[in-house]
LUMDRENKOL-808939 format. One line per 8 residues: number of its first residue (from 1); for each residue y, x, z of C-alpha. Coordinates in Angstrom, 2 decimals, padded with zeros to 5 digits. Example, Ala and Ser with C-alpha at 12.3 -4.5 7.8 and 13.67 -1.06 7.14 Angstrom:
BEGIN
1) -004.50/012.30/007.80 | -001.06/013.67/007.14
***
This chain:
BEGIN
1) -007.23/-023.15/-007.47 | -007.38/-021.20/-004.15 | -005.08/-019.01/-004.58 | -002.16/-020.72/-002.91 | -004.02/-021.98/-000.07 | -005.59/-018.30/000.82 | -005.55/-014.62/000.56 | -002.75/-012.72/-001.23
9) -000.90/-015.79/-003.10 | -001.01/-017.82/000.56 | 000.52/-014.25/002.06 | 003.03/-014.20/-000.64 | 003.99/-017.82/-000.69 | 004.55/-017.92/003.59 | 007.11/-014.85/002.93 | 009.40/-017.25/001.27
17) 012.24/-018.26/003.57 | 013.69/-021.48/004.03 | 016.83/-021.06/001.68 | 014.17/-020.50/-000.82 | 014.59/-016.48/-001.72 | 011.91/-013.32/-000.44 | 013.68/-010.79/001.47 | 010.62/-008.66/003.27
25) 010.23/-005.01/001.51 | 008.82/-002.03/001.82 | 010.50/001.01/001.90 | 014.09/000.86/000.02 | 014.77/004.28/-001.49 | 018.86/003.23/-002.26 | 019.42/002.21/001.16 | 017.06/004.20/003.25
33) 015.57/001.50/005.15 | 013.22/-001.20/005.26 | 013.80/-004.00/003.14 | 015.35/-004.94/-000.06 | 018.23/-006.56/-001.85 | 017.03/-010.65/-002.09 | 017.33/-010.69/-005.86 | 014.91/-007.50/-006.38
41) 012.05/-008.60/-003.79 | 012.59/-012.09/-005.14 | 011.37/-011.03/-008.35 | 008.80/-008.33/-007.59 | 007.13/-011.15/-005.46 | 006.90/-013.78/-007.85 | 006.35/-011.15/-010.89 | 002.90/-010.34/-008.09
49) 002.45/-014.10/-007.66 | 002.22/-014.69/-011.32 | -000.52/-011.69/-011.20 | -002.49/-014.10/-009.01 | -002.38/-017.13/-011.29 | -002.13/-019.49/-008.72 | -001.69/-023.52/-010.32 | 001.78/-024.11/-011.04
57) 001.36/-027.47/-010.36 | -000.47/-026.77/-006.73 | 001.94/-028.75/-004.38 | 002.83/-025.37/-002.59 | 003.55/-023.62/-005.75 | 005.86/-026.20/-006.86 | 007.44/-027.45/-003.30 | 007.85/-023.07/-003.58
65) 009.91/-023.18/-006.57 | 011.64/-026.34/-005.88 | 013.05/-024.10/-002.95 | 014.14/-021.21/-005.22 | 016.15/-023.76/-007.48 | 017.83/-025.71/-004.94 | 018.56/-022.98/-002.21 | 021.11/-020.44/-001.72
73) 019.87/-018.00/-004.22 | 023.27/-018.24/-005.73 | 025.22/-017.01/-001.83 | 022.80/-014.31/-001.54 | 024.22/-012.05/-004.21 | 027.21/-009.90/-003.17 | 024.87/-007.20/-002.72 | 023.66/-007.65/-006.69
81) 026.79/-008.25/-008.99 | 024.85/-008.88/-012.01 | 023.28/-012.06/-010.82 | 025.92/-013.18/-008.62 | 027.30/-017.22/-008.97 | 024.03/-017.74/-011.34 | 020.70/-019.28/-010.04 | 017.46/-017.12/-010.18
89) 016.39/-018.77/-013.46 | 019.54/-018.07/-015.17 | 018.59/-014.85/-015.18 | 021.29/-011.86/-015.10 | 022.30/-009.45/-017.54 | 019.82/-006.94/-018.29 | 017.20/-007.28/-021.01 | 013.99/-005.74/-018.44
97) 014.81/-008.25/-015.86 | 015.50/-011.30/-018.24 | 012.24/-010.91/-019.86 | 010.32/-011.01/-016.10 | 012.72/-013.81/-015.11 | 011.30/-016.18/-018.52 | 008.17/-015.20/-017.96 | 007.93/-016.28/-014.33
105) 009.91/-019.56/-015.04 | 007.75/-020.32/-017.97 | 004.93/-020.10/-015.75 | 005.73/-021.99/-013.04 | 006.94/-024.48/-015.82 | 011.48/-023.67/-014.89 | 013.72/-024.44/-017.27 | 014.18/-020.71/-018.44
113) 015.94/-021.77/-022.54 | 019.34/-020.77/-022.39 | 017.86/-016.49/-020.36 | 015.61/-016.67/-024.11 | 018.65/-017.81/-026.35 | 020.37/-014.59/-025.44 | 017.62/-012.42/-025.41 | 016.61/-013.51/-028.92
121) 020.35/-012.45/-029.58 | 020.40/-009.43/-028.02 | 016.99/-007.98/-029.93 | 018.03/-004.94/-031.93 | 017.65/-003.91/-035.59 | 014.59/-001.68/-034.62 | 013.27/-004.55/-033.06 | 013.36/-003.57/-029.54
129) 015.05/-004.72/-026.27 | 017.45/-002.45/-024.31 | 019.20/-003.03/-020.81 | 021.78/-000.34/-022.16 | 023.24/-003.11/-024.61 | 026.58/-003.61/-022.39 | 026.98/000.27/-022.36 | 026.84/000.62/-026.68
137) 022.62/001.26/-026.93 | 021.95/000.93/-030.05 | 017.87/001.67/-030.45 | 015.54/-000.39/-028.22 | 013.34/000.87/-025.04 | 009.84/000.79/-024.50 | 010.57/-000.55/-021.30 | 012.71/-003.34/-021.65
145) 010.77/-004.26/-025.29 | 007.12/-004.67/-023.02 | 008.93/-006.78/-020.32 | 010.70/-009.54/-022.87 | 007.87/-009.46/-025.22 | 005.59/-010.93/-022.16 | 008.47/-013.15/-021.42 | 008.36/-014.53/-024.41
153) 004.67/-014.74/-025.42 | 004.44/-016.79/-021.57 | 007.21/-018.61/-022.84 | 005.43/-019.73/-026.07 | 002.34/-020.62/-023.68 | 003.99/-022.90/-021.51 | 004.35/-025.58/-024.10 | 007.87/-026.27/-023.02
161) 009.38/-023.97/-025.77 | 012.36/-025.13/-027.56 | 012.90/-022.08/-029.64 | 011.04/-020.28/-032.19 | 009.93/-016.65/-030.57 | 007.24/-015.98/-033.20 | 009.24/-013.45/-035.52 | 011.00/-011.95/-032.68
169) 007.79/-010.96/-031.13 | 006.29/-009.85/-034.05 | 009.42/-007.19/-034.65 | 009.17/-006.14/-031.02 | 005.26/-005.52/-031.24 | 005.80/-003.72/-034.54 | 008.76/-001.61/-032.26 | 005.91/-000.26/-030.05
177) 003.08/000.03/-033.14 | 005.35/002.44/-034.94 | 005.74/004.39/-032.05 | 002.22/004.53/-031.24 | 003.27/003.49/-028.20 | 004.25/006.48/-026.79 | 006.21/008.65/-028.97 | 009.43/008.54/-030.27
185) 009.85/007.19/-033.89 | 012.61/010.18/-035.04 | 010.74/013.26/-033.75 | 006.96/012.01/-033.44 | 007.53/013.65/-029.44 | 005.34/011.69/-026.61 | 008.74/009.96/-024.45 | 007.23/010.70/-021.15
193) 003.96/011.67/-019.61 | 003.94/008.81/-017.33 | 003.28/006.13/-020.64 | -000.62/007.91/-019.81 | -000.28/007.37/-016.28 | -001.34/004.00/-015.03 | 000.03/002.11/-011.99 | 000.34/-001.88/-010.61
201) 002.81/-003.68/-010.46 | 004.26/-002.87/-013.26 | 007.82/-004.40/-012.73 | 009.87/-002.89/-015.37 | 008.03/000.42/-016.29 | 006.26/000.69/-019.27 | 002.59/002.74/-020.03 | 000.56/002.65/-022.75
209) -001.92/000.13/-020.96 | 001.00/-002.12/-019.91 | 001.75/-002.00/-024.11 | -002.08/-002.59/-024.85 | -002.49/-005.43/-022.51 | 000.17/-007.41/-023.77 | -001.31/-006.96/-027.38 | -004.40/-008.26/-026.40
217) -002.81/-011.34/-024.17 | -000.89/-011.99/-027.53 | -004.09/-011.73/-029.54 | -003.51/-008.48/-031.80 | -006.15/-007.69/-034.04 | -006.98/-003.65/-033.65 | -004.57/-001.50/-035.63 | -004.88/002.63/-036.08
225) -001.93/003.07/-034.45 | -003.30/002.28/-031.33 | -006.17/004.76/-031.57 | -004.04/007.48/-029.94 | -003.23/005.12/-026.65 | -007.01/004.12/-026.62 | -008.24/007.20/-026.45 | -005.54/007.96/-023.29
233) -007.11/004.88/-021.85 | -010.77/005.96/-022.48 | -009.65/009.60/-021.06 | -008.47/008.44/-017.93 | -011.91/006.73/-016.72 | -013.31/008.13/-013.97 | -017.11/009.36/-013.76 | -017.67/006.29/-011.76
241) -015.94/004.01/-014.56 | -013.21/002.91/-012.35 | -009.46/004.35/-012.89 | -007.38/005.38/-011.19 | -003.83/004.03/-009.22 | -001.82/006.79/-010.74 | 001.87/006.22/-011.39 | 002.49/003.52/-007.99
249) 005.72/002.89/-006.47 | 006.21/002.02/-002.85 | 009.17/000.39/-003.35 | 007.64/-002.25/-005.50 | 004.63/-002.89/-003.25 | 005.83/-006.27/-001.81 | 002.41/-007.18/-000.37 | -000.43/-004.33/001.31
257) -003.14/-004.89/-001.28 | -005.73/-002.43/-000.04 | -004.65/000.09/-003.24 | -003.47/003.88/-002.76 | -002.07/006.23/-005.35 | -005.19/008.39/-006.62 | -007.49/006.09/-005.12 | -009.79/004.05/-007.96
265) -007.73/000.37/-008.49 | -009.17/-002.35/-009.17 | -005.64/-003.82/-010.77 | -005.79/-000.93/-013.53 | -009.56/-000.94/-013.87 | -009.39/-004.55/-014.93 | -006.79/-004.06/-017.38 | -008.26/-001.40/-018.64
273) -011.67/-003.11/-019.19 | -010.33/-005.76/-020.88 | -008.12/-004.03/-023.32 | -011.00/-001.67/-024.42 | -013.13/-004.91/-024.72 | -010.84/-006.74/-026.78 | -010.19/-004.03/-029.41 | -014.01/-003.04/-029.25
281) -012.66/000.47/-027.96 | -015.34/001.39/-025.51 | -019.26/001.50/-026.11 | -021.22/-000.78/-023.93 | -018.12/-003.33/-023.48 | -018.78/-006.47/-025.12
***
């Protein structure tokens, strides 16, 4: 209930400006410089916001999106072709930033139906999302599967659901099951060593946590397949039980949170605690 009124959400929410889009940044690695395209810090900060779990229907939170809706989102975005003439919560064209984009409006209760029509038309026959669809992909990603199944399972929270996601989820968590969630289905190969490394925010990148935390959000009962990405989770406690900020990017800091790369994180400790304690995956976690 606070969150809006102090602390990080209040610091978040005050960055807004008047036309209703975020445009502060950290360091841009495209451009060189300080700051950020308005599309891309628009939805890192309210991807952080939803972190927070402020009250969508606190007055601020609301008066907050109101802005978004009816401001110039739409004349901000020559410098981001993909979303240009449509409205934040229209979404754009790729899969990983769709999936944020429906599970931020579903939260803060936006009209987000017609972004999950075409993703539920745009899942694959291996059951998996990719943002490659426009360029012939034909096989899903990790990445863009973890960031539409949270869409959607926020989508099916909100009570404002018009269609059916149940089966599509259930074929996109069975996408990252067979794959143990981290190796590739044709050649059993891990995909990358950074699905073991854990950082916050997660923004589009996937790890095995990421994967693990949705599954419990969603409710998953514990399945073998998962042992392997447990164990990477149990592996990576430090002797202090905290873990560690590991795979961080700067660019996607939108707010100084007091965390440093290789410095214990409290973000990625309570993840972690709370997958291992929902799949019973960690002695003395109940």
């Amino acid at each position: 209930a606070k969150v809006a009124q102090s602390g990080w959400g209040a610091q978040l929410l005050a960055r807004q400006e008047s036309d209703g889009v975020w445009r502060w940044s950290g360091w841009d690695p495209e451009s060189g410089e300080w700051g950020g395209s308005p599309p891309w810090i628009t939805l890192l900060s309210l991807g952080l916001l939803k972190s927070l779990a402020p009250d969508p229907a606190d007055p601020t939170v609301a008066a907050a999106m109101a802005r978004l809706v009816a401001g110039g989102f739409r004349s901000s975005m020559p410098d981001f072709f993909a979303w240009a003439g449509r409205g934040f919560f229209e979404g754009e064209t790729e899969a990983c930033i769709n999936g944020r984009v429906v599970g931020i409006g579903a939260y803060f209760r936006q009209d987000v139906h017609a972004v999950v029509e075409r993703l539920l038309g745009e899942q694959m026959a291996d059951g998996g999302w990719n943002c490659e669809l426009e360029n012939g992909s034909t096989r899903g990603s990790f990445h863009s599967t973890v960031c539409v199944l949270e869409g959607l399972l926020e989508y099916e929270r909100s009570g404002l659901a018009r269609h059916a996601t149940d089966d599509a989820r259930r074929r996109g968590e069975e996408y990252l099951l067979e794959r143990h969630l981290l190796r590739r289905l044709s050649t059993g190969e891990e995909v990358s060593e950074h699905f073991g490394r854990f950082g916050f925010p997660y923004a589009y990148r996937f790890n095995v946590l990421r994967g693990l935390d949705y599954l419990r959000a969603a409710g998953a009962p514990r399945d073998p397949r998962m042992d392997e990405a447990l164990q990477l989770i149990r592996e990576r406690r430090g002797s202090d039980g905290k873990w560690l900020l590991e795979n961080s990017h700067e660019e996607e800091w939108v707010l100084d949170m007091g965390e440093a790369e290789g410095e214990p994180s409290r973000w990625v400790t309570l993840h972690a605690l709370r997958v291992l304690r929902h799949f019973s995956a960690l002695p003395g976690i109940s």
